[in-house]
Steps between C-alpha positions, in 0.01 A plus 500: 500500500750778516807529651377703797217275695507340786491080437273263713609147585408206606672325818654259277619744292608754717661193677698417195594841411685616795680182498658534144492918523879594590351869517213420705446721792200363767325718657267492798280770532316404785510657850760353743295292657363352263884418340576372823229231495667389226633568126631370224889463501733760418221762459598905619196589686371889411208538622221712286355666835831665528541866468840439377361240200524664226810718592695111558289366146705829352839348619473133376678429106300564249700212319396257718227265487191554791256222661264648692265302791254585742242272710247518218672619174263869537776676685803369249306604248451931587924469560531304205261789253723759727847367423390480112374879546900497646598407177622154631455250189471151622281517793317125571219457755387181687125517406409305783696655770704276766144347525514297248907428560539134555833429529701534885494876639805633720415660830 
């Protein structure tokens, strides 16, 4: 695997991971809605339907490291191969999207 590709995780893992990650940046990229049902704490919601997206993607640190979700992992996943294409470095995706999140949701 080289430096430059985006990583799939398990819930557990992803769990884990933004837990121990001082540089871990969450991010939602749902719509609004779909935030407001519920998310996972401390996530920034940016939502990939935006026109703005990848123009706000352009202004987060590159040095920082980025969790992406969605409702089914497909979503996280095209921002995730975009922010690599960005030339962001650590770039993590939820495979299963907040779908397969079992642990509490904020609303």
């Amino acid at each position: 695997m080289s430096d430059n590709s985006l990583i799939e995780l398990e819930p557990s893992e992803f769990s884990q991971k933004i837990k121990d990650d001082v540089n871990a940046v969450l991010l939602d990229v749902r719509t609004p809605n779909e935030h407001n049902d519920g998310h996972i704490p401390n996530s920034m919601l940016m939502n990939i339907y935006d026109q703005a997206f990848i123009d706000d993607i352009q202004k987060l640190d590159r040095n920082k490291n980025y969790y992406l979700y969605c409702r089914s992992g497909n979503r996280s996943y095209q921002a995730g191969q975009l922010m690599i294409q960005l030339g962001f470095k650590n770039v993590y995706n939820l495979n299963s999207g907040i779908l397969g999140w079992d642990e509490p949701l904020e609303k």
